[in-house]
Each structure stands twice: as C-alpha cells, then as structure tokens.
DOZA-472713 format. One record per residue: x, y, z of N, C-alpha, C, CB in turn. Coordinates in steps of 0.05 Angstrom, whole numbers, plus 5000, padded with zeros to 4 digits. Atoms other than C-alpha are relative to their C-alpha. Glycine has a CB too. Example, Ala and Ser with C-alpha at 12.3 -4.5 7.8 and 13.67 -1.06 7.14 Angstrom:
BEGIN
501849765000524649105156501850245000498050015025;498449764999527349795143498550225014500950094971;
END
This chain:
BEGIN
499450064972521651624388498050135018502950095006;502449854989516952114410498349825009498550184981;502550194994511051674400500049745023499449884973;499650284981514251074436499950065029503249844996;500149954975516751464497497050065014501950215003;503849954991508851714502498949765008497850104974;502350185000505751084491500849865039500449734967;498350154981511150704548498750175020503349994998;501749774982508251374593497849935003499750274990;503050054992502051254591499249815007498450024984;500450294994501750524590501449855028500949864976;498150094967506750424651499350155018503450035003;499149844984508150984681497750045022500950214986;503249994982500351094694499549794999497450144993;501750295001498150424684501349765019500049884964;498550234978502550094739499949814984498549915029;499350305004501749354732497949964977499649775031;501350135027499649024668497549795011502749804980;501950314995495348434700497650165012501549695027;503349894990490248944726499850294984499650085041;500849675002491749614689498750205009499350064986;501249724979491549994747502050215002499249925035;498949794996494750614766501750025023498450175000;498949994979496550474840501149705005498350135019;498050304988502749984862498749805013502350055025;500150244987501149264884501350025022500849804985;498750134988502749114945499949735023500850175006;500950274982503248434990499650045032502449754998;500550024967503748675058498650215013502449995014;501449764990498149105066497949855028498050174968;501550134979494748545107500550095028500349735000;498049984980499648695159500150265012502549934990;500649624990498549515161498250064971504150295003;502249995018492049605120500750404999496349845014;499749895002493850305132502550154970499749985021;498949935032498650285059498149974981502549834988;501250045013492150165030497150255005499949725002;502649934989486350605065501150215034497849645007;499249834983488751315103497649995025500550274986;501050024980483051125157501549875023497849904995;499550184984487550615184502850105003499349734990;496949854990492951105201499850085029500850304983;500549954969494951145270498249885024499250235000;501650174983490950545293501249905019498849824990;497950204980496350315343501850255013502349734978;498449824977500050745402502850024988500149865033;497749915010506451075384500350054978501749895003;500049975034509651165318501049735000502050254982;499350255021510550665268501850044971497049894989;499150035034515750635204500849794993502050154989;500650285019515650145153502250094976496149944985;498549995012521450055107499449844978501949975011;500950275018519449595042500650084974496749905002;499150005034521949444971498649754984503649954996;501250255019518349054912501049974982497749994990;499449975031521248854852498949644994504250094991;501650115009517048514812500549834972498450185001;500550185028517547964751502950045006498250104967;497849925006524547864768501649764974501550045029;498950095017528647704707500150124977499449834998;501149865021524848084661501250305001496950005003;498949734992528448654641498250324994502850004982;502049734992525149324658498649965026497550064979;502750134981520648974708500150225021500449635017;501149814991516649434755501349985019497750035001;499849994971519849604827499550235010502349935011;501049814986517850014879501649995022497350005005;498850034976521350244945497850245017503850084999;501749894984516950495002500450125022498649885005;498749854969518351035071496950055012502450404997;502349994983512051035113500450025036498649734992;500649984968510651325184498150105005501650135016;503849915000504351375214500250105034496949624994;498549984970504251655293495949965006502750415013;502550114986497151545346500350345016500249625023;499449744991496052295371498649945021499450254985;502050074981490752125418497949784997498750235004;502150295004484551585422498750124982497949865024;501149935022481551955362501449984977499250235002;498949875027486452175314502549914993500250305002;497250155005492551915280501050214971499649594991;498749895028497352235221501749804995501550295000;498550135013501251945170501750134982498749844990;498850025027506751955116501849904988500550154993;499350235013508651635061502550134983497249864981;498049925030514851765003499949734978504050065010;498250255014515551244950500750074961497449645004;499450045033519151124881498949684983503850004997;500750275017516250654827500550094984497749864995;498250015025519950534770499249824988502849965001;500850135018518750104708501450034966497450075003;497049875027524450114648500550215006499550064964;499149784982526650814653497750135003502250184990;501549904991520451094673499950025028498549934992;500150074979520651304743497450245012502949995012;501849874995514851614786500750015035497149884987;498949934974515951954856497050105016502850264998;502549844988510052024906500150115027497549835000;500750034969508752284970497650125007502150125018;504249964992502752375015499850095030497549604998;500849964976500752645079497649825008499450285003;502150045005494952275111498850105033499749714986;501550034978489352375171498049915010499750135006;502650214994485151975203498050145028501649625012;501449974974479252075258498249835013498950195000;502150274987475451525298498250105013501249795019;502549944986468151595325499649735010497550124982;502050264989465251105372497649965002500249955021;503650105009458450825362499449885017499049824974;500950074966458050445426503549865011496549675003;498750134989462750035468501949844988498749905012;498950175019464549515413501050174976497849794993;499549945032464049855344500850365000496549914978;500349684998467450515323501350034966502350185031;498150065029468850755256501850204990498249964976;497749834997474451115231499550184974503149845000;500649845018475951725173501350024996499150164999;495949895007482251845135499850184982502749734984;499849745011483452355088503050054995498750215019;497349915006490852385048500650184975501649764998;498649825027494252864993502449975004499550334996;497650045012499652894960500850074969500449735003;499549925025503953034900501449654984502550315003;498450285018506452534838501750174979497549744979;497649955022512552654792501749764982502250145017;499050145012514052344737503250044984498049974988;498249945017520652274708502349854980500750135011;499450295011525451874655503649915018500150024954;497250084995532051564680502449914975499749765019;498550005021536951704627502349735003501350304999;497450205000542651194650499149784992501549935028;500950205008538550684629499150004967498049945019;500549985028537350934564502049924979499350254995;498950185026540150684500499950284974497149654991;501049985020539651184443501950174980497650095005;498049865021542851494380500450255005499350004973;499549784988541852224400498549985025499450224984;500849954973541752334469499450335003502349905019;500849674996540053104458497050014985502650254982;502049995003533752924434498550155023499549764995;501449804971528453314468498349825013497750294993;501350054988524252824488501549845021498349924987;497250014979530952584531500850235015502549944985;499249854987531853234552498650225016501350054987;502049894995525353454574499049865016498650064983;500550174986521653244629497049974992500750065027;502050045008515952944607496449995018501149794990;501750034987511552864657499450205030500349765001;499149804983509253494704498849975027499550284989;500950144973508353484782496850075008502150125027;502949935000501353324791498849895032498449844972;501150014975496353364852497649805006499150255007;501750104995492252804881499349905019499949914989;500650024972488452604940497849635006497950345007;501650245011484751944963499250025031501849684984;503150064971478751735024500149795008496750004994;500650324998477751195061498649965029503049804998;501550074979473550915117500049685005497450114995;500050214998473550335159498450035032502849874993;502250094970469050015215501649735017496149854986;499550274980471249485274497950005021503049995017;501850084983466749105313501749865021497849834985;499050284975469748805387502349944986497849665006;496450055006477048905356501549804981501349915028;498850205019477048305308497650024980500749685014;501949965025471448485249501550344992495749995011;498949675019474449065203499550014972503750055000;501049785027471049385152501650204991497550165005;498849805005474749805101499050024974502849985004;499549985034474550205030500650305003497049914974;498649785012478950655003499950074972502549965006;500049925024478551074948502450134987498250155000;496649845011485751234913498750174977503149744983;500649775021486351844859497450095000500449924973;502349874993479552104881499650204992499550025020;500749815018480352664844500150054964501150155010;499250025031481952424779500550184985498649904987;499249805017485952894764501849974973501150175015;498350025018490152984699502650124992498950014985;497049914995496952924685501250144970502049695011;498849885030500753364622502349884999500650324995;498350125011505153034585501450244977498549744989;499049705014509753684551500749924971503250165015;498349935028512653304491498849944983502349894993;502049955010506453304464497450224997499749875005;501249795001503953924461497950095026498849964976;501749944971500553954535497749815007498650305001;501950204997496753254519498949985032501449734991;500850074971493053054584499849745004497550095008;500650294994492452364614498449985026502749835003;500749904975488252324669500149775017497550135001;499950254983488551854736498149935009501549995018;501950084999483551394732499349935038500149794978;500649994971478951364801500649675007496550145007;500450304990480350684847497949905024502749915010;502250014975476650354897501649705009495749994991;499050274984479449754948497750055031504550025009;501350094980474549434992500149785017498350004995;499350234981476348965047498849885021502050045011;501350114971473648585104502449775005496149844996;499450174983477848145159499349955023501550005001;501250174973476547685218502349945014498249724995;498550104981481247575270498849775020500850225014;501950234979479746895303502049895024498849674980;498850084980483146675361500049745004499350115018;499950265002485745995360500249925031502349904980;498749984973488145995427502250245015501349764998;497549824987493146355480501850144983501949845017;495949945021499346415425499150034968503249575001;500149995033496446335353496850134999500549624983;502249775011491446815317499849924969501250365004;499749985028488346625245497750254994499449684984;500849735010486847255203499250044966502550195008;499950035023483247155139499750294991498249814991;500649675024482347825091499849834974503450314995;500250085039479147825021498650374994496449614985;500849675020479148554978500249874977502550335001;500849845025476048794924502050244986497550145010;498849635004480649314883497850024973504950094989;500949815016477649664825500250184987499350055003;499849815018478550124768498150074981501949954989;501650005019474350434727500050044978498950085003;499650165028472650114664501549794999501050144980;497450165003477649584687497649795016503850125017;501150304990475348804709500749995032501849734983;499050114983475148754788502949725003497949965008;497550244988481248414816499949935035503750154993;500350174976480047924878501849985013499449774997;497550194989485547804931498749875024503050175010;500550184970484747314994502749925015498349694993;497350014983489447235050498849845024501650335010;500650124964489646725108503750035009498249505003;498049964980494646885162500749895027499750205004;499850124970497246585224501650205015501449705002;497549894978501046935285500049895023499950295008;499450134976503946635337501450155022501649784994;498949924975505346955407500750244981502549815019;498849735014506047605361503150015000498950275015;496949965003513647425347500549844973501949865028;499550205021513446975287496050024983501349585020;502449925016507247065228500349954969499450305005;499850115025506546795161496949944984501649745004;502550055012500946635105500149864978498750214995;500450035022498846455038497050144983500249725000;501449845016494446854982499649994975500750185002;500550095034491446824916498350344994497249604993;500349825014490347384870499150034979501350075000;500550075030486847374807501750004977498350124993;498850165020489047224745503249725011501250284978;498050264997492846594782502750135009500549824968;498349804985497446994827499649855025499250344999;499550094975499846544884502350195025501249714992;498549874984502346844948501349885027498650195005;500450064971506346665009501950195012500449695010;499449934986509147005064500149915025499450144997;499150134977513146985131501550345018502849704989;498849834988515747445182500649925022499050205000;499650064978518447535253501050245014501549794999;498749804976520847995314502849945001498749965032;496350005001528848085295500450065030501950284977;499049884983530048505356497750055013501750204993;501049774985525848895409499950334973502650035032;500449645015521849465368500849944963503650325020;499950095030524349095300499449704994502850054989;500750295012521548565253499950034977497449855008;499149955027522048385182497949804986503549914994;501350165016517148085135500549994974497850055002;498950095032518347735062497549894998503149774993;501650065013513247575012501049834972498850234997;499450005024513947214944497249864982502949844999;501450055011509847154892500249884972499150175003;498850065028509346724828497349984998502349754991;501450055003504646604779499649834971499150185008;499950235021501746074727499550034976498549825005;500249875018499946534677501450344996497649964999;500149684999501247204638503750004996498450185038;497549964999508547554642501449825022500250275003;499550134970509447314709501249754995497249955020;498650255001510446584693502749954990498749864987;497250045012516346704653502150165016500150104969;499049954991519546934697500849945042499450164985;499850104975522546824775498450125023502450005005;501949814971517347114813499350305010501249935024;499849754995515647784849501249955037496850174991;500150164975519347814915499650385016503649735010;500249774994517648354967501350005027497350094997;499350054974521248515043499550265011502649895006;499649674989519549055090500849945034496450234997;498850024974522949235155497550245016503950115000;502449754984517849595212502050085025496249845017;498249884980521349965266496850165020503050274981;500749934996516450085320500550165027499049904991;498249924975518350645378497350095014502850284995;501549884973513450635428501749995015497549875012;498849984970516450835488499749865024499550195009;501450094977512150555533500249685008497250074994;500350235008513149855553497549864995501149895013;502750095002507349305540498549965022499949794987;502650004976501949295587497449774988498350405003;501950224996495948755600498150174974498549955037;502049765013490249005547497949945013499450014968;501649854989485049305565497750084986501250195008;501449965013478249365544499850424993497649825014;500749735012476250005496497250105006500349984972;502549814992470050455517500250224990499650045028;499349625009467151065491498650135022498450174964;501249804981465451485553499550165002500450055012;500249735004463652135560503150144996498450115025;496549915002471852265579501349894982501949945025;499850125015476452075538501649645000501050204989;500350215004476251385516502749814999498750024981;497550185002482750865533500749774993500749975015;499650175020485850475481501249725011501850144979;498150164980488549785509502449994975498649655014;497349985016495849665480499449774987503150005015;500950145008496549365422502749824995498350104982;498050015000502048945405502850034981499649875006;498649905029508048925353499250084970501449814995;500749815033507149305293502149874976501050445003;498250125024508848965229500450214989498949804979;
END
C-alpha cells in the first residue's frame, strides 16, 4: 500500500492534471483576472477585488480533480497593488492546500506603455483525506501519517500594456523548484517542477457597448510538451460577457457571465473534450462569483499619464 499511496502522490498530487502533467491547477477564467495566473497583474484595477470560484473537473469520473479558490487583490496607489490567494485541490483522497501572498509594481515608460512587476510566496500542504478511504487496516501508517510536509514556494511575473488594450504577460510558477519530502518513505524528495505561462491579448473595440478580446498562452513545464490555449471574448456594455476556447489536446471551451447585482457578477465555464479521460466523461464545469467593493462610484475615464506627480488612473470598470 505504501508504494501505491506514493506513486498516486507523486503522480496527482504534484502532477495536477494528466493531459499536461503539470503541477499547477487549470484554470478557465483567468482571461477575465489574468492576475490568478501572473502576480504582476495584481491590483490592476481601483479598490479591492474578491473572487470566489470552484472547478471540478471530469465530472463522473470518480476521484476527478477539483479545486476551490479565495482570492483578493486591493490597488494601493497608481504603482503598487497586493494580493491573496487560499485554495484547496483535491484529487481521490489526495488533498493539497496553498496559499500565497502576492506584489506587484508598475513603471511607466511613456504616456502609453507601462510595465508591471509581481512577486508572490507562499506555502503548500499536502495531505490524505481519510473519509474517502477504503482499507483493511486503517492504522496503517501510511494512513496515519502525513505524508506530505509543508513546503515553500514562490513564483514572478511581468507584464507590459500598450494604450490600455495590448497586454503582454509571463509568469513563472514554482520558481524555485523547490522539493517536497514525502515521510513514508524514508525522507524521499520530489521536487516542483519550474513553469512558465506566456500570454498576449488585444482588446478591440467593436463599438460604444461591445468589446472583442482575443488571448492565446503558452504554459510550460519542464521536460513536458507546451500546451496552447486561445480565447475569443465578447463584452457587452460591461454587464453581460461570454466566449469560446480551445486548448490542446482537443479541449473545447465556452463561457458566459453577467452583473447579478451592483458590485456582484457571476461567471460559468464548461469544458468538454474529444479525446483522453475527458471524453468519457460529462465535462469540466467551473463558476466563480467576484465581489467588487470600490467605494467610489464610476466616473468618465480618463486618460493615464506618467508625470513627474503622481500619475492618475482612469476608472476601470466591473471586475470579473
């Protein structure tokens, strides 16, 4: 049993999702706050921001991977923004607990283009969820031990905008590749392989009320096969927003959202695909709720300048 619970550890626990054997959670609605992907893009928007969101993934399949996500990011001034994150990902009983501080800092390069700096840490804990277990002795040690010990890791990222609709990004997750001990193996190590996600989007302006927003990233692991995603988006009068996306290995995507209330809106994703585990099963579906409390009401926007004083952001509008 030993050997199994190890292998399932290593292969899940670190290895996230099977269709890319990567280390860090999938997720669909990063188009929407690139900041769950790349700590530069924390605190790009006035006030705070939290983001409520759950994935569960390959549903049907039993074990199948989910994740639940707590994210708040706040705008301290026209430079600088903080963030943080909590989340659980689970996968049969394997569960893994992270959280992260992050900070960002923006330089302006002229009038138009400025580029930003992020910088997050954090801890990971791995651990098993017995109620889900099955086994003849439950006083086994590798049931009664925690297998996996709380380990430290940090990740980078930078991103550029040109005139408010060109955005350059890449983030580097587990940047320190550090390694994790596994106890019921004698102090084995596993270590977390380095990532890299590189993005570019265009905001085009269709007119007065509707906005299309393509994105295509790059993620990356090393020793692992790039994986491609692409996203076209529409928003209308920033109250209603929806898309469709493709993902490699044949990973279709669509999505929809909207402004529930004043200060709340809710976006859903689902994903199926035509190959792999995925097909056999009903899809991956994802929803997150954003709660955003600026105080302030909305105001006309306003062009951005870097002046000698300091520099004024025009407002931006609802925060997915």
């Amino acid at each position: 049993m030993k050997n199994l619970i190890l292998g399932i550890i290593i292969l899940i626990s670190f290895s996230g999702r099977l269709a890319f054997s990567q280390q860090v959670p999938i997720s669909a609605m990063y188009p929407y706050n690139t900041s769950f992907i790349n700590p530069a893009e924390v605190g790009t928007k006035k006030g705070t921001q939290v983001q409520l969101r759950h994935r569960q993934q390959w549903v049907g399949f039993v074990g199948s991977p989910n994740t639940t996500f707590l994210s708040a990011q706040r705008q301290l001034n026209s430079k600088m923004g903080i963030g943080g994150n909590i989340s659980l990902d689970k996968i049969a009983f394997i569960q893994r607990i992270n959280a992260n501080a992050s900070y960002s800092y923006k330089l302006f390069i002229d009038n138009k283009s400025k580029i930003r700096f992020g910088l997050s840490a954090g801890i990971m804990k791995g651990t098993l969820d017995l109620t889900t277990i099955q086994a003849d002795d439950m006083s086994d040690i590798v049931l009664t031990s925690a297998p996996l010990k709380m380990t430290f890791d940090a990740a980078f990222g930078m991103a550029y905008t040109f005139d408010r609709d060109l955005n350059i990004g890449i983030a580097l997750p587990q940047l320190l590749g550090t390694k994790a001990s596994v106890d019921i193996v004698d102090g084995s190590k596993y270590n977390l392989v380095r990532h890299s996600n590189v993005y570019i989007s265009y905001k085009i302006k269709v007119d007065e009320q509707f906005e299309f927003i393509p994105l295509i990233m790059v993620r990356n692991a090393q020793k692992k096969n790039s994986q491609v995603e692409v996203f076209g988006n529409i928003k209308y009068n920033n109250k209603v927003w929806g898309g469709i996306g493709h993902r490699s290995n044949s990973v279709f995507i669509l999505n929809m959202g909207m402004q529930l209330i004043d200060k709340l809106s809710l976006t859903y994703a689902f994903e199926f695909s035509s190959s792999g585990v995925g097909s056999n099963t009903s899809g991956t579906h994802e929803i997150m709720l954003s709660l955003n409390l600026n105080k302030a009401p909305e105001a006309p926007l306003e062009e951005e300048v870097a002046p000698e004083e300091e520099p004024t952001e025009r407002k931006t509008s609802t925060s997915f």
